[in-house]
N, C-alpha and C positions, 0 to 999 in steps of 0.2 A: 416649538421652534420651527423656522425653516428647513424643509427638505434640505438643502443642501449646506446646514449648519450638524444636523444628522447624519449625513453624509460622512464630513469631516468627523465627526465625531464614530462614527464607525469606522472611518481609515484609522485613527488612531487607536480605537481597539482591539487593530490587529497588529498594534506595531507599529505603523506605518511614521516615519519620519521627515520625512523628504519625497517629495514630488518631482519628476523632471516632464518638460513642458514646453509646450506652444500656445499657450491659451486664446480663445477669441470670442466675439461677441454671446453667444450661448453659452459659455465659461463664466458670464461674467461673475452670477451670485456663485456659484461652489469656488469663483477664487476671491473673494471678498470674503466667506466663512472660511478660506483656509488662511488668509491674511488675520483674521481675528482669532486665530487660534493659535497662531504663532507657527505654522506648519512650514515648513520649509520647501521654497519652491525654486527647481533649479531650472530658469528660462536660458533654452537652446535655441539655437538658429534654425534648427529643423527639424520635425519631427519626429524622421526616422533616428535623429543623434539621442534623441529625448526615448525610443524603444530599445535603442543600443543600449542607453548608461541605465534604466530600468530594468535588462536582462539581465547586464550583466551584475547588479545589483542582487539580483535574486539568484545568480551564479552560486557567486562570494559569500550570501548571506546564507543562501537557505529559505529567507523569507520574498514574499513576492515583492520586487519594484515596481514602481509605479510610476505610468505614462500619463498625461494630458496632451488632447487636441480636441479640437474645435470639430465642427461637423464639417463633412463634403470634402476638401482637398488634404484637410489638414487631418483628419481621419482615414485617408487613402494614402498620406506618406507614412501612416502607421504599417503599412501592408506587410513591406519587409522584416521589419523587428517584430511583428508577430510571429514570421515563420521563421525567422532566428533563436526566435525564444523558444520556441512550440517544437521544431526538429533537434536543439539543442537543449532539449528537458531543463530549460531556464525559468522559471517560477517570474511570471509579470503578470502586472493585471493593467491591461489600458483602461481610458476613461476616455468616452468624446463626448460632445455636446451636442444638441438636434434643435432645430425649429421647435417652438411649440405644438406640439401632438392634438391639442384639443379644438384649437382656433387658429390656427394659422394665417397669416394676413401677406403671406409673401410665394405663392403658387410653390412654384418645385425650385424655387431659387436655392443651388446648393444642395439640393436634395438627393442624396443619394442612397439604396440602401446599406448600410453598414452593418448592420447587423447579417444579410444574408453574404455579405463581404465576407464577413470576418467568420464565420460558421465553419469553413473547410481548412483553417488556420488557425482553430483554436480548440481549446476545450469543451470551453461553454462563453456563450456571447447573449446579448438579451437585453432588451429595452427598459427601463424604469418608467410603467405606464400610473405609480402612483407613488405618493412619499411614505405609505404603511408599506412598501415592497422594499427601499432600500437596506432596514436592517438584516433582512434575510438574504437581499441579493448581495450584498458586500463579502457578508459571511462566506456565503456559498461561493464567490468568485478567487475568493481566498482561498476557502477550501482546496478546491479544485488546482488552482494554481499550484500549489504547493506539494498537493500530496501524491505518491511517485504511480505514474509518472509524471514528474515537476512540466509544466508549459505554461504557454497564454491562455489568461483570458479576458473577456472583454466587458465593459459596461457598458450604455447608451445613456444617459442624464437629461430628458428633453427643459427646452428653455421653461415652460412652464411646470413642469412639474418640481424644477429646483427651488420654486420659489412659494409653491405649498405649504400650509401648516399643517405642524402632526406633534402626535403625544406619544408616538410611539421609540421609542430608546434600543441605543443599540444592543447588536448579542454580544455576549462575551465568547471570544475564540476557544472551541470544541479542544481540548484533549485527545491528541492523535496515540497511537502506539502503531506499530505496524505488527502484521501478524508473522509470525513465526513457523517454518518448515515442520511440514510434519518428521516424527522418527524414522518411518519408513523409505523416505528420499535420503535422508540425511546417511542413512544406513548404506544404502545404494552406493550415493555418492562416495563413502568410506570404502566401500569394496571395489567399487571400480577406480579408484585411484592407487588404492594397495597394491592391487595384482597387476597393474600398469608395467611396463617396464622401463619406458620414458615419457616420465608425466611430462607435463610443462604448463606452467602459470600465466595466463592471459589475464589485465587489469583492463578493463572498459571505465567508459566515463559514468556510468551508472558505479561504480565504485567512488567515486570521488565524493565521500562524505566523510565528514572526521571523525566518528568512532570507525569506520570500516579502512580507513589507512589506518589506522592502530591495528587493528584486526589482522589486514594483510601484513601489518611488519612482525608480528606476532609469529602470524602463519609461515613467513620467508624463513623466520630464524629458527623455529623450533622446527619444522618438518624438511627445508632443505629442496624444496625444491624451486629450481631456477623458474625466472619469468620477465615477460615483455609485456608492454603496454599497446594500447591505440592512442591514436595523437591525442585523446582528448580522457587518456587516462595517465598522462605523465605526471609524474612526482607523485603520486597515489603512495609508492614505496620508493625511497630514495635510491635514485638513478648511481648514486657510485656505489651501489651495493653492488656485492662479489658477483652475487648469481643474477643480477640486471642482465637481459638477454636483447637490448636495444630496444626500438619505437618501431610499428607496423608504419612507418613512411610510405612507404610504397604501396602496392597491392599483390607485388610478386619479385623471385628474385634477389634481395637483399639478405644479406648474413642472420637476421633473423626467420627468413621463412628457410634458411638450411634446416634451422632449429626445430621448427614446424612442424621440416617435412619428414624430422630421425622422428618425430613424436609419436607416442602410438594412445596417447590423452590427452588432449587441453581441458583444463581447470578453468572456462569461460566462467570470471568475477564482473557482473554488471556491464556486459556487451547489451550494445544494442546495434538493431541492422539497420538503421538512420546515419549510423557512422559509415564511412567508407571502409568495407568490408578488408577488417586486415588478413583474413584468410580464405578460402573458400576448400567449404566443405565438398569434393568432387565424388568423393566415394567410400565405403567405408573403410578407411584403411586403418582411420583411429575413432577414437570414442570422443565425446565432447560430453563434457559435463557444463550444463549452462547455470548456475547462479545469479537470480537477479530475483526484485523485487514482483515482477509477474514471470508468465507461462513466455518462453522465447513467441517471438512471431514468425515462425516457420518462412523461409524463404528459398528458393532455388541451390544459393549459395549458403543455406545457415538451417540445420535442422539437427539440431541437437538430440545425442540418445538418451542422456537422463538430466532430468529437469529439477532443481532445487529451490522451491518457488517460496519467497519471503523475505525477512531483514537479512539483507546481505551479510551484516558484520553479525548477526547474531549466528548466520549457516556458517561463514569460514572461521570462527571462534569453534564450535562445537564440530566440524570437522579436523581442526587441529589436536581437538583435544584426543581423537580418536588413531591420526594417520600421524605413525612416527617415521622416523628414516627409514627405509626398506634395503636389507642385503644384497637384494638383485636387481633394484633400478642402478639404471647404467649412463650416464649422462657423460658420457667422451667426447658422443658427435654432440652437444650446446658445448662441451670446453674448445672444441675447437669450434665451433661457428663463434663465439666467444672471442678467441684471440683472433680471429679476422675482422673481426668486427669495431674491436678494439686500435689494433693496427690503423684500419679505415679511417676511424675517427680520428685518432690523433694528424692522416694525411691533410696536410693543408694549413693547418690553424699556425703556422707560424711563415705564409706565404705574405711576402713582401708586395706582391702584383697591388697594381692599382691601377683602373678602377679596382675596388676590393676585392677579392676571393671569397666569396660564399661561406665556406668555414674560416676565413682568419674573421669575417664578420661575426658569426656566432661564438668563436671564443672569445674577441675582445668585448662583447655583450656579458658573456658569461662571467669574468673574471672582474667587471666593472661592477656586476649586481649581487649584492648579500644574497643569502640562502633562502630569503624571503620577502626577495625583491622580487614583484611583479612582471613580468614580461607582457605585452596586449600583443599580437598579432593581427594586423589586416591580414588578406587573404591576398596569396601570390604566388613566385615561385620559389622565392625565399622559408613559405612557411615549409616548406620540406624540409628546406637543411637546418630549420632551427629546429624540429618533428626530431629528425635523425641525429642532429649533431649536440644539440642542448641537452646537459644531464642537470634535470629537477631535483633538487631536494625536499623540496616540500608538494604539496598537491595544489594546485590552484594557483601557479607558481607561473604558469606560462600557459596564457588564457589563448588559445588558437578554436577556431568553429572550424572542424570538418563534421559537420551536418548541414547546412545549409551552405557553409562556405562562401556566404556572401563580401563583396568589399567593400570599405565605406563605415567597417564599423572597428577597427584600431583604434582609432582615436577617441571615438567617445566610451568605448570601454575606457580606456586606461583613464578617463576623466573621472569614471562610476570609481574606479577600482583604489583613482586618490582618495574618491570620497569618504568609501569605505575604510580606506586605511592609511590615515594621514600620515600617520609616522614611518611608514615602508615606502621604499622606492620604488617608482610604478617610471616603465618605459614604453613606449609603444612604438611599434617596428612596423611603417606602413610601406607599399610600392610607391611609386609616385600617382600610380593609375587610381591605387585606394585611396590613397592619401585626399586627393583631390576630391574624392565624392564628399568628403565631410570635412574639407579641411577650414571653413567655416567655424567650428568649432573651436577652433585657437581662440579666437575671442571668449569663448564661452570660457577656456579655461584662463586665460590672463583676467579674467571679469572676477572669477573666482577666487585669483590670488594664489591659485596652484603652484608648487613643487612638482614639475613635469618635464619628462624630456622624447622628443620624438625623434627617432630617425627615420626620414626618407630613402626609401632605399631606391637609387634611381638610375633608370634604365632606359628610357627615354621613350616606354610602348610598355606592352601590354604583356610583360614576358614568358610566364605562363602558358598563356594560348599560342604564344608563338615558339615557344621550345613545342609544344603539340605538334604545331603544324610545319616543323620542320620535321619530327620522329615521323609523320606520316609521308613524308617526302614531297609536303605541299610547299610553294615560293613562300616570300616572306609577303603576305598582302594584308592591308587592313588592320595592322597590329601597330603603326606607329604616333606618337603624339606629340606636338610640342610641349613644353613644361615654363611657368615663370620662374623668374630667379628666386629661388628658397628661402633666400637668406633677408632678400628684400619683403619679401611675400610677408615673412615670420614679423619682421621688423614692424610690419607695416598692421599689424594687430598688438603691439605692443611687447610682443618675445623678441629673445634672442636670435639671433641666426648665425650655422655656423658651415664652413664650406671647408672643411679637412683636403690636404695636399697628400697624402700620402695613410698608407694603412695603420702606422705608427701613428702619428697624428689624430689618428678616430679614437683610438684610444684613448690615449690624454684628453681629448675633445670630451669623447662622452663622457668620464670619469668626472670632469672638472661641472661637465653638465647637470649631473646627478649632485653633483654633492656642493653645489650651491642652489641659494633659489631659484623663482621664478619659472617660465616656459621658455624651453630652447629646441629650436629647431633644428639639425644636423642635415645636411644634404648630402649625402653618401653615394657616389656612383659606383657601381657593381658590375661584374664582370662575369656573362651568365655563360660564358663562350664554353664552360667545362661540365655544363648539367647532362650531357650525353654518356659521358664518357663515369664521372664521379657519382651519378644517379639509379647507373646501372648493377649488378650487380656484382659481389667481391669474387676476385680469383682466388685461388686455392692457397696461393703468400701473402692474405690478407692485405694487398694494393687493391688499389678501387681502380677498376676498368673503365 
């Protein structure tokens, strides 16, 4: 057969169902053998929307998604969704296309190198210099992608070599297990949390796998003690539980780091220091127990004293079974960080103001979406108070990236995230600033036939950097932008558009948007005037200052 009828036929040996894409002239035979196999290929407007819905694919799945582009330009708009994937332990494997390697009849046309590109941004990257190499390189780019820690990785396909015959057949996907903590950590770990006297339970995104949310709901109910997440560890344990001690929002400061700071143990479940540091370790005033699938990676701010290295849910499984309620842990100071926190929360979510109020927008979000309805986040200023204000039920529930934190990818997540799960409602909550880097995409999803609702949330600039550069006492410069009309914009790719008068209104808007078909636009303006004051941290009557 052809190399790249081989090809396909090793994507599908791992799984693989669905491709998202930009394809181009050196694409041409591996998308003719995927057209022949019936592979599914989901053509984006741009590249990088095509590395988004592929991340986020391998998010959700577990298994790696998978990207196409072309060589040269359209393999450099891969750049970002590599280091989205790669800092956000997202499981993708790109695919690009090259000149012919052997004979080339077109100098440096386009020619760039991509493989030394994509090297500091990935796992493993690597050229297909023959058609007997791609059963092993497919394998191995899988492998790797997948196995923890999950990221990118990349292939190279050059135009001739796709079009080579070979007798060689694909590998069948390896049987993984992960290894298991030895007794002597594990033991450790049991006695430095016994003799604690105010542990507390830390969820990272390195937790966000579904036997190890069972594991930690296990561990909350049977052993009792209270815990908080990182933005990219929410719904791991559902958020209305009693002893939920809120989201590390911040970096310092908020009713969670009171909790923190009475600690004198955190129980770190699958932290990693790529996330934005929801604590910092200053000195030794408490012990940190780290749990994760490898050794922590020591940082200025992160140096854990006992290390519990293997399957997470197989370590906090066999740690519960050993740490029962203790007579002398004392958890007063989490009840009351607890009810300030609580208090906090509820401030706002029934504020009439419009433009919107920051939390009356995340509750009427909330209350509009099942327990299993999707949330996407671009990146803004809003993903804080959806971080702080949003309680998950489920894990994977409210997809936000604080590891890379880039903008531009709201939207084509929440496209991967219908894919993945046609029957749940998937919402995606962009700025106008993100919105716009990929709001192209709307066509991709009315092409598709989607059940999709997006809200803009809009400000009219760059709000984020500019709440920055006013807490630093800099003028307002550089941070403004015009915006088209939303509603036309939407219309004008075949969605809905909708322009709510009032915060009541958004409501109903988005409720009625969800729960009919098609793609609906919402243009939402927002009222950022109280991020100083409601960002900082709680007074002692549980009011946000």
């Amino acid at each position: 057969m052809k190399a790249s009828d081989l090809f396909v036929k090793a994507l599908e040996a791992e799984g693989v169902r669905c491709v998202f894409g930009l394809p181009g002239e050196e694409n041409l035979d591996l998308l003719e053998s995927m057209r022949a196999s019936g592979m599914r290929l989901v053509v984006t407007r741009h590249e990088q929307a095509a590395g988004f819905m592929a991340a986020t694919w391998g998010r959700l799945t577990g298994r790696a998604g998978v990207c196409l582009a072309t060589l040269g330009p359209g393999a450099t708009n891969l750049v970002t969704a590599a280091a989205y994937a790669q800092l956000g332990a997202m499981p993708m494997v790109m695919l690009t296309g090259q000149k012919p390697i052997k004979a080339s009849k077109q100098g440096h046309f386009q020619i760039v190198d991509v493989v030394g590109m994509m090297r500091p941004l990935t796992k493993s990257t690597r050229t297909l210099v023959s058609a007997e190499h791609v059963p092993s390189a497919v394998r191995e780019a899988f492998r790797r992608a997948e196995e923890e820690r999950p990221g990118a990785t990349h292939l190279e396909l050059p135009e001739d070599v796709a079009r080579e015959s070979t007798d060689t057949a694909p590998l069948a996907a390896s049987v993984h297990r992960r290894p298991v903590a030895d007794e002597a950590s594990i033991a450790l770990a049991v006695e430095t949390i016994a003799s604690a006297r105010r542990p507390l339970l830390m969820i990272g995104a390195g937790a966000n796998r579904k036997l190890t949310s069972e594991m930690l709901r296990v561990f909350v109910e049977r052993v009792g003690i209270p815990f908080f997440s990182t933005q990219m560890g929410k719904g791991v344990v559902d958020e209305t539980h009693p002893l939920w001690m809120g989201t590390a929002a911040l970096s310092d400061g908020d009713f969670v780091h009171r909790a923190i700071e009475a600690s004198d143990c955190i129980i770190n479940v699958g932290h990693d220091v790529i996330e934005k540091p929801p604590f910092v370790m200053r000195d030794n005033r408490r012990t940190v127990v780290h749990l994760n699938f490898s050794p922590a990676e020591v940082d200025p701010v992160y140096f854990p004293q006992v290390q519990v290295t293997g399957d997470i849910a197989n370590a906090v499984w066999r740690i519960a079974e050993c740490v029962g309620p203790r007579s002398h842990w004392d958890f007063a100071p989490f009840e009351r960080a607890r009810a300030g926190l609580d208090a906090q929360l509820a401030h706002g979510t029934g504020d009439d103001r419009f433009p919107i109020y920051p939390a009356r927008l995340v509750a009427e979000v909330r209350r509009a979406m099942p327990d299993d309805g999707i949330v996407c986040l671009d990146n803004g200023m809003y993903k804080l108070w959806f971080a702080r204000y949003y309680r998950c039920r489920r894990p994977n529930t409210l997809l936000l990236d604080n590891a890379l934190a880039t903008m531009g990818a709201g939207l084509p997540s929440a496209i991967a995230a219908k894919l993945v799960h046609p029957r749940r409602k998937v919402l995606a909550v962009c700025g106008d600033g993100g919105f716009m880097m990929n709001s192209q995409e709307l066509e991709t999803a009315v092409r598709l036939k989607l059940d999709l609702t997006v809200v803009v949330v809009r400000d009219d600039g760059y709000g984020m950097i500019r709440w920055k550069q006013g807490e630093m006492g800099l003028p307002d410069f550089g941070m403004e932008l015009g915006n088209p009309d939303f509603v036309r914009y939407a219309e004008a790719y075949g969605a809905r558009g909708h322009r709510p008068s009032s915060a009541s209104e958004f409501g109903s808007t988005l409720a009625r948007g969800l729960d009919s078909g098609g793609v609906h636009v919402i243009d939402l303006p927002i009222d950022y005037s109280d991020n100083a004051r409601a960002l900082g941290a709680g007074d002692e009557d549980g009011a946000a200052r």
